[in-house]
C-alpha positions in Angstrom: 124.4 87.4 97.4 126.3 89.1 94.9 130.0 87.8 95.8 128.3 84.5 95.1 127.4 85.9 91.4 131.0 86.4 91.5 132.5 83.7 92.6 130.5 81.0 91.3 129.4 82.7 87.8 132.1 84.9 87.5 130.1 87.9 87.6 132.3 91.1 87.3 132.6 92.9 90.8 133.7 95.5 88.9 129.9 96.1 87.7 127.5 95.4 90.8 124.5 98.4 90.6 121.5 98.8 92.9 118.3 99.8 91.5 115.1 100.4 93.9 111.7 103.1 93.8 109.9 104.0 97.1 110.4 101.4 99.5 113.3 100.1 97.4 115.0 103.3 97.0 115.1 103.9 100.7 116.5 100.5 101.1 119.3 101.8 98.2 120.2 104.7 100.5 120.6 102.7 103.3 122.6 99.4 101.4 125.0 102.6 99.6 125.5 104.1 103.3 126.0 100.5 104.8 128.6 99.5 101.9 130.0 102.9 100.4 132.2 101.0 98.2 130.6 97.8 96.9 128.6 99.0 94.3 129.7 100.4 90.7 126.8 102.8 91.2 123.1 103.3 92.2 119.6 104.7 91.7 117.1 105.4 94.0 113.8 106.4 92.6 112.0 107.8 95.1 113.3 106.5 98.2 114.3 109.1 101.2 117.1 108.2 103.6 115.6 108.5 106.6 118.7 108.1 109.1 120.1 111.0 111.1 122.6 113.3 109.5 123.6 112.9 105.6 124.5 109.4 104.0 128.4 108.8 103.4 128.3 107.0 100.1 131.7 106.3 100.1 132.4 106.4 96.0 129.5 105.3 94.7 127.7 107.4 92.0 123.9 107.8 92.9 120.8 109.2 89.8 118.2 109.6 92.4 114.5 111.0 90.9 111.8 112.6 93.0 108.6 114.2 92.1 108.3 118.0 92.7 105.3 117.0 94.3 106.2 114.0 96.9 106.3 115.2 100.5 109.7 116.2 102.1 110.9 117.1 98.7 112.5 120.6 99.9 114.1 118.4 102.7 115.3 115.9 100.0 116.5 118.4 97.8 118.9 119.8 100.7 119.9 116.6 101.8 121.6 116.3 97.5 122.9 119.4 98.2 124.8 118.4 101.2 125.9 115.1 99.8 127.8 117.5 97.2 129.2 119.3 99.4 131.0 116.2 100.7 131.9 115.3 97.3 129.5 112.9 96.8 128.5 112.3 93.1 125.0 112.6 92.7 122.9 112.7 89.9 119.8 114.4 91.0 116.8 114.1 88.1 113.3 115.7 89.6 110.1 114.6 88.0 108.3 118.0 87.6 104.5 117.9 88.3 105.2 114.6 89.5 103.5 112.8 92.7 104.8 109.7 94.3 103.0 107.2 91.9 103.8 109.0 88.8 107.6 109.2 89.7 107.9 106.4 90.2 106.1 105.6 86.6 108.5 107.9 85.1 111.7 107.2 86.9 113.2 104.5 85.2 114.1 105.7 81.8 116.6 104.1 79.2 118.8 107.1 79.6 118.9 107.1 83.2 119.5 102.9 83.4 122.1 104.0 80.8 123.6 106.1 83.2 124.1 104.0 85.7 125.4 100.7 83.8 128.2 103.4 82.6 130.1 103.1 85.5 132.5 100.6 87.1 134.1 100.7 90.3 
């Protein structure tokens, strides 16, 4: 869909980001994993990637948010931690206090957006 954006609007490819939150941000995981290098960057508000192993994201810059109180937040947390380790640039924000619906309510900020609309690929 987007190399139409750019072909027949002259979107720049430079400048493609994914946004998503619960649902959504699993399906940003997954899109990031499945094209590493497509996007300029990413954010996945609440999502988990649920696949086996940790995600290769290729070069794309991730913010992800979570609420200190979703489930599998430890697991998520560790999961950041190895994505570093790979070199992966992630941005990690957590929502302290926050539950699933209330992240998600407080995920998308101006600064955060900001962040990601900084980047091209």
């Amino acid at each position: 869909m987007a190399d139409l954006y750019v072909q027949d609007f002259g979107a720049d490819p430079n400048r493609i980001y994914i946004f998503g939150a619960s649902m959504g941000g699993d399906g940003v995981w997954h899109i990031v994993k499945d094209y590493p290098d497509y996007f300029a960057a990413a954010m996945a508000a609440s999502g988990a990637y649920r696949g086996m192993g940790v995600p290769d994201l290729g070069s794309t810059p991730l913010l992800c948010t979570k609420g200190t109180r979703e489930g599998n937040y430890s697991k998520y947390v560790q999961m950041i931690d190895d994505i570093r380790l790979l070199g992966g640039e992630v941005n990690f924000q957590p929502l302290e206090g926050c539950d699933h619906r209330s992240a998600i309510d407080n995920a998308f900020t101006s600064e955060r957006i900001a962040w990601v609309l900084s980047h091209q690929r």
